[in-house]
MIDO-69684 format. One line per field, with one value per residue (C-alpha): z, x, y; residue in three letters; residue number from 1. Coordinates in pm, whole numbers, plus 50000, padded with zeros to 5 digits. Example, Ala and Ser with C-alpha at 12.3 -4.5 7.8 and 13.67 -1.06 7.14 Angstrom:
BEGIN
z [50780	50714]
x [51230	51367]
y [49550	49894]
rest [ALA	SER]
nr [1	2]
This chain:
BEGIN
z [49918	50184	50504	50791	50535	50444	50569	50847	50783	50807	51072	50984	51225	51040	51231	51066	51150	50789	50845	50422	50396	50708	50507	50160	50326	50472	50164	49899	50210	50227	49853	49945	50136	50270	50486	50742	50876	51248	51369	51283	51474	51403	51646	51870	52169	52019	51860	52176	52334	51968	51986	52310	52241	51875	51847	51489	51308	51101	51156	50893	51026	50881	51010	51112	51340	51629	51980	51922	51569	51400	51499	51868	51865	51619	51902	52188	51983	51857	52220	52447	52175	51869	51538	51178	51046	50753	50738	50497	50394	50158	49879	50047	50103	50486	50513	50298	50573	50854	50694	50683	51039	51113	50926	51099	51385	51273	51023	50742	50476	50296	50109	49958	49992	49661	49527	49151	48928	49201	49220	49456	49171	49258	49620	49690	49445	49624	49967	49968	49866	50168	50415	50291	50284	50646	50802	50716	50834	51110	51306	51369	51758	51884	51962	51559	51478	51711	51552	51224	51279	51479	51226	51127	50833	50830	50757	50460	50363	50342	50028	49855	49471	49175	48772	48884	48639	48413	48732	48803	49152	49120	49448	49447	49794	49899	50264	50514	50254	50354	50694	50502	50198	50501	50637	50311	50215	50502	50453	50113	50013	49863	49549	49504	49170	49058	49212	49095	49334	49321	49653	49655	49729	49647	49401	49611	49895	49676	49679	50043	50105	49888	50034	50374	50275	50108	50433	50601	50305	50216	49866	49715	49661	49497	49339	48966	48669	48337	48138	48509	48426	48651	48787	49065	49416	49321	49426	49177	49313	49120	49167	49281	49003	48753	48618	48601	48369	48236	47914	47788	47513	47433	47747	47947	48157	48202	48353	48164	48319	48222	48268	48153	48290	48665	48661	48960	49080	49133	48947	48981	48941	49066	48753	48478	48595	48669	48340	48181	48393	48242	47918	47911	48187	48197	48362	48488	48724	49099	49174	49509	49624	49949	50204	50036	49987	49635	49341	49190	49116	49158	48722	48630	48913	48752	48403	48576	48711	48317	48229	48469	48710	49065	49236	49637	49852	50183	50406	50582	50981	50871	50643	50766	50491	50324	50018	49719	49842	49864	49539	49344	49571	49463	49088	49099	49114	49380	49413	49790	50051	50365	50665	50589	50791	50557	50258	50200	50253	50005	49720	49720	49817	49480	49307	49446	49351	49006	48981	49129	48856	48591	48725	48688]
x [53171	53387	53476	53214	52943	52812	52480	52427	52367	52007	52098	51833	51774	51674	51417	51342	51329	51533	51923	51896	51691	51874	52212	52041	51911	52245	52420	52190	52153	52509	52566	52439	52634	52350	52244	52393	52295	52391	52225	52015	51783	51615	51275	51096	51276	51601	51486	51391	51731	51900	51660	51775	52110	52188	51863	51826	51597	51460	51338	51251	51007	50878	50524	50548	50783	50874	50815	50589	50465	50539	50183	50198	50546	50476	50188	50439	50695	50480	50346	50641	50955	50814	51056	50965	50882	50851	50615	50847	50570	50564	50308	49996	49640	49705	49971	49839	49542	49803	49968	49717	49708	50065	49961	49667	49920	50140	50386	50471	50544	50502	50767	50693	50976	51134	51025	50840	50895	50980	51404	51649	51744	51396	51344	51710	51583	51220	51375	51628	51376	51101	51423	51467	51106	51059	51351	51171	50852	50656	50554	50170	50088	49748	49567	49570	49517	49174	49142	49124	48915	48643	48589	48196	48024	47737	47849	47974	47705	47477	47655	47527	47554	47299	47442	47766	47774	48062	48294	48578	48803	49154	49373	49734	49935	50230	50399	50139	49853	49649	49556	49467	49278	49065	48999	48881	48695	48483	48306	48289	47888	47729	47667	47996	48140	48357	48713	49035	49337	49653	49797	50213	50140	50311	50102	49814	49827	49626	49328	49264	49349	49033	48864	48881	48812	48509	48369	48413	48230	47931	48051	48180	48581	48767	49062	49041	49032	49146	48774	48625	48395	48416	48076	47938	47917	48259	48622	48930	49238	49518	49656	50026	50265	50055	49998	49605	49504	49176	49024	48681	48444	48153	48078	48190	48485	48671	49040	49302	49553	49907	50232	50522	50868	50881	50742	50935	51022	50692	50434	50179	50279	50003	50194	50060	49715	49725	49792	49552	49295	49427	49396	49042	48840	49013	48769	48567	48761	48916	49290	49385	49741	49833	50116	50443	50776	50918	50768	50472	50186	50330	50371	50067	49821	50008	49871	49537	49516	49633	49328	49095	49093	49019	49305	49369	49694	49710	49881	50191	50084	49867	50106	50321	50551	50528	50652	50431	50250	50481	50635	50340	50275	50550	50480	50198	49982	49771	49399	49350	49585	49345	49437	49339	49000	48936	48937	48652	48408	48724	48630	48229	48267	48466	48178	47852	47972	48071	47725	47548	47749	47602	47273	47254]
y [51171	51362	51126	51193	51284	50946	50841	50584	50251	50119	49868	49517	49171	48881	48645	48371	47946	47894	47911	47895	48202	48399	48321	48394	48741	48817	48712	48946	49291	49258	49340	49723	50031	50153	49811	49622	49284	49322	49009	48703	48511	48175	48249	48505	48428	48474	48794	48966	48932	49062	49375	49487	49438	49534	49796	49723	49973	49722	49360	49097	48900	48555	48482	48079	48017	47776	47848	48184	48277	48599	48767	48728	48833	49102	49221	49248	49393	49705	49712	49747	49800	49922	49894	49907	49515	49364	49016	48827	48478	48213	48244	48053	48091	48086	48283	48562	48604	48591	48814	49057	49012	49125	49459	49521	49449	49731	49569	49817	49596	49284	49054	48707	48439	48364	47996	47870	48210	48483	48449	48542	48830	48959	48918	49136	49417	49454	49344	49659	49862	49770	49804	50189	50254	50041	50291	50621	50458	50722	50411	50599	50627	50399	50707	50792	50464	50471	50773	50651	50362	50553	50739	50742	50575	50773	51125	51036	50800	51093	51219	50911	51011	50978	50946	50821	50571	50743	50840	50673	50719	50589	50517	50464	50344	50165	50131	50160	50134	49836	49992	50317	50156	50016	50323	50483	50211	50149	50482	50475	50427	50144	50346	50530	50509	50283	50283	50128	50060	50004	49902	49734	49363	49053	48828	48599	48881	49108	48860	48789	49159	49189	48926	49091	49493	49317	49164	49533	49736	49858	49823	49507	49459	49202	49137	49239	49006	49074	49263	49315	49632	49968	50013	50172	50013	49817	49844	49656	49595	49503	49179	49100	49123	49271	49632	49723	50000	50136	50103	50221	50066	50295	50375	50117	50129	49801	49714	49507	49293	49273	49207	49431	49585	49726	50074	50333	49952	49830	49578	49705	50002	50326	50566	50294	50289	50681	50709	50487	50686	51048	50897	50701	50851	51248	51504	51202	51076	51135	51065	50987	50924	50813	50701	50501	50577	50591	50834	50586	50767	51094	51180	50960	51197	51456	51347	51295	51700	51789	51604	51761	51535	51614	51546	51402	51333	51216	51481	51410	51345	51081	50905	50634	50770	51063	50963	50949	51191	51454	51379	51458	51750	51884	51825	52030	51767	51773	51986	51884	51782	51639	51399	51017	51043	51314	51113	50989	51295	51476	51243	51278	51637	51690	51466	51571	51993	51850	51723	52051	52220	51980	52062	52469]
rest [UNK	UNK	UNK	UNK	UNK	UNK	UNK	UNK	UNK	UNK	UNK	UNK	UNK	UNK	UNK	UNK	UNK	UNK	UNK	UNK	UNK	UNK	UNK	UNK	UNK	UNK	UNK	UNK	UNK	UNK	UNK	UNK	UNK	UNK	UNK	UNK	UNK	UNK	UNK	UNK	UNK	UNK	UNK	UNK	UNK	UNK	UNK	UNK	UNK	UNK	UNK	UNK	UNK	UNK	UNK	UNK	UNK	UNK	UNK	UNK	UNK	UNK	UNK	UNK	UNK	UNK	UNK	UNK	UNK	UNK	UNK	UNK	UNK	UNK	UNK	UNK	UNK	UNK	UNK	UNK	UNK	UNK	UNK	UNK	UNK	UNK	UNK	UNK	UNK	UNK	UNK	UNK	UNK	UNK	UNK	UNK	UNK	UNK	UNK	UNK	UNK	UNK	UNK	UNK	UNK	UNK	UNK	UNK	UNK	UNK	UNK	UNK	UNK	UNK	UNK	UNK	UNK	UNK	UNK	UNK	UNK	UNK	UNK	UNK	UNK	UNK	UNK	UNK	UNK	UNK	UNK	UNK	UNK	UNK	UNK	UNK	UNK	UNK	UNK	UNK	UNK	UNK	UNK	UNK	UNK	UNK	UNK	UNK	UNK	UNK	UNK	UNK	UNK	UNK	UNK	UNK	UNK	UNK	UNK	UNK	UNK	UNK	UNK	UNK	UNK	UNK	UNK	UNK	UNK	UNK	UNK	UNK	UNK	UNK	UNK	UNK	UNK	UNK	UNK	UNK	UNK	UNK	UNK	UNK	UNK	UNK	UNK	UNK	UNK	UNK	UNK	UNK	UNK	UNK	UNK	UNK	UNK	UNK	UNK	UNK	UNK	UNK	UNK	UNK	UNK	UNK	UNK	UNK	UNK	UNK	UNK	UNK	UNK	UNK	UNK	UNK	UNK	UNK	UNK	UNK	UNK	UNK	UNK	UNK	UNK	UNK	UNK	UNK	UNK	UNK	UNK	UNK	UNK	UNK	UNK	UNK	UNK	UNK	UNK	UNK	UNK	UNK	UNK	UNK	UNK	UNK	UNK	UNK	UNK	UNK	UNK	UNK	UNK	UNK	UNK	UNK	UNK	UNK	UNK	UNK	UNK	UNK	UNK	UNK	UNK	UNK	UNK	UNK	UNK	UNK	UNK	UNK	UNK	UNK	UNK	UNK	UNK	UNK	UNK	UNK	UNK	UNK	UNK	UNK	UNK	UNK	UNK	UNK	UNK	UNK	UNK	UNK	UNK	UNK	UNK	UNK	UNK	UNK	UNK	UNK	UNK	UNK	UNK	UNK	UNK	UNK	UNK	UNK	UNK	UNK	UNK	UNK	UNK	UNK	UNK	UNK	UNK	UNK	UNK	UNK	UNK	UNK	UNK	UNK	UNK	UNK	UNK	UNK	UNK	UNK	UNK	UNK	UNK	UNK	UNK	UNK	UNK	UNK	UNK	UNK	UNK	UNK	UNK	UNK	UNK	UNK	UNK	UNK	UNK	UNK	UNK	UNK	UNK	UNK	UNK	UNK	UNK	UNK	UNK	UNK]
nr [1	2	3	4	5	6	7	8	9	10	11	12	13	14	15	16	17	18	19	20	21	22	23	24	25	26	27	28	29	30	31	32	33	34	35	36	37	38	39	40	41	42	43	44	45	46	47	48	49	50	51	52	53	54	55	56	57	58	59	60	61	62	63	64	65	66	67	68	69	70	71	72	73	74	75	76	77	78	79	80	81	82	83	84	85	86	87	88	89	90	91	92	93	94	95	96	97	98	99	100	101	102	103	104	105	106	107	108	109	110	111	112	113	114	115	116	117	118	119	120	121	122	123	124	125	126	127	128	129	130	131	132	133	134	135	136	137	138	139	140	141	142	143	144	145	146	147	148	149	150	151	152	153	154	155	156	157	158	159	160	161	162	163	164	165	166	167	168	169	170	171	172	173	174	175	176	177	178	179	180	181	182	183	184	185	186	187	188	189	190	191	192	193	194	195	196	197	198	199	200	201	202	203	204	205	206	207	208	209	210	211	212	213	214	215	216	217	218	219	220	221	222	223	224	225	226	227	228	229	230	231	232	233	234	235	236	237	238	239	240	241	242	243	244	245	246	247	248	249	250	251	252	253	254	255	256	257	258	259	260	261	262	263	264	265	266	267	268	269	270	271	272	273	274	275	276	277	278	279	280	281	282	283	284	285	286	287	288	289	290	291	292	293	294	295	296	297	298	299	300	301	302	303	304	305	306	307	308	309	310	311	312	313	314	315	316	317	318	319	320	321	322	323	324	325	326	327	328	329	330	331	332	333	334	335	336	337	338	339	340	341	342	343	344	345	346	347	348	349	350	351	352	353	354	355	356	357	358	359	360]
């Protein structure tokens, strides 16, 4: 590469109350061209100043600290200095629901802190990645987000669908996911068909992330178990660390759990439930893709349309990156390309025509 061509450095600030994991970080980012460390900081207070002076593009930011905790720092950051952040959390039932706090606050991504089976190897490999995907991040303005969360229930609960019971919607998403997920969710009807999700989470995240789309729905979500059936009125989501895919006895659709290599770096990975889907449910199901960096999802939906699948991607204003989406676009993938809020009414649009067809 000529002199003067190479790319900038993504430019990161650690904040964290562990010198161990701010030299560990430093240590493991420092390995990679593309990153440079240009400041630590061990709290909130100390961050502020770094931010204004160094104007980092990306912060790591761990969630229980001295002095202020992550959250209400993560508030006034995204408020009055707004920079791409990534919640960085040990694995524990409390700080999985702060965490999904600091997304609803306007983190982008989520990183657990390596301890028991999740190494240092690990962390760096997924770390790196988030700080790529974090600096392309289109951090979304308030009046979208409003936007998006005003968006009415009850136009789309009027599509409520009858002999859905062999339909299956499948939803793949990544950096800026959660937020979305919500938003589709929420207006999904209590009797929609069954939907599986994959959505990039570390491993115990994935359950209260459940846990709390499940107190907003009208249909129930949870965290999927290994032989959990697909039925209407229910939303899997893949646990943390493990691929979900699709299976079918008779006709009964059920999910199996597994573990297995990193798929387009990610476990779970959206391509090896996309595929499962193409293979076991074909014609009968809806793919949707949505916002994340990285190419996950993009050949599996592509599998899915050769199947004759209806087909969905999330269209680039409304993605906080454009990613996924536009990679499968550009496979060929994709039937409908609709704005977030759009969603919803998309998938039982495609479903209720499908069954007027059946009808004549």
């Amino acid at each position: 590469m000529e002199k003067g061509s190479q790319q900038k450095k993504i430019r990161v600030l650690i904040v964290d109350d562990s010198a161990i994991v701010r030299k560990i970080f430093t240590q493991e980012l420092s390995k990679y061209p593309d990153i440079e460390v240009v400041g630590t900081a061990p709290d909130p207070y100390v961050a502020r100043d770094k931010i204004v002076k160094l104007k980092p593009d990306v912060i790591t930011l761990d969630i229980e600290m001295p002095r202020m905790d992550g959250i209400t720092f993560l508030r006034k950051l995204m408020k009055y200095y707004p920079i791409p952040t990534i919640i960085v959390s040990s694995l524990t039932r409390k700080n999985s629901e702060m965490v999904l706090e600091a997304l609803e606050a306007g983190a982008v991504e989520v990183l657990a802190k390596p301890g028991g089976s999740y190494s240092v190897g690990d962390m760096s490999v997924q770390l790196v990645e988030k700080i790529r995907a974090a600096s392309r991040v289109k951090l979304l303005p308030s009046q979208l987000y409003s936007k998006i969360k005003a968006a009415p229930k009850k136009e789309v609960s009027t599509l409520a669908l009858k002999k859905t019971t062999h339909k299956i919607i499948a939803i793949g998403a990544s950096t800026g996911g959660t937020e979305a997920l919500k938003t589709v969710l929420t207006q999904m009807p209590a009797d929609s068909p069954g939907i599986v999700i994959v959505q990039h989470m570390p491993p115990k995240f994935t359950a209260s992330f459940a846990e709390r789309l499940d107190s907003l729905c009208s249909i129930e979500v949870r965290e999927a178990k290994n032989g959990d059936g697909v039925i209407p009125g229910l939303a899997l989501i893949a646990p943390g660390n493990f691929h979900m895919v699709l299976k079918r006895s008779g006709a009964r659709y059920y999910v199996e759990i597994k573990d297995g290599p990193l798929v387009c770096y990610q476990r779970p990975s959206v391509d090896v439930l996309f595929h499962s889907v193409a293979r076991y449910a074909g014609k009968n199901a809806v793919g949707v893709i949505m916002t994340g960096m990285g190419k996950d999802g993009a050949r599996g939906l592509l599998e899915m349309h050769k199947a004759g699948a209806k087909t969905i991607a999330q269209d680039e204003e409304t993605c906080v990156v454009f990613g996924m989406p536009k990679e499968a676009i550009k496979l060929g993938a994709v039937d409908f390309v609709v704005p977030l809020t759009e969603i919803p009414r998309t998938i039982l649009k495609v479903l209720r025509e499908e069954q007027e067809e059946l009808a004549v």
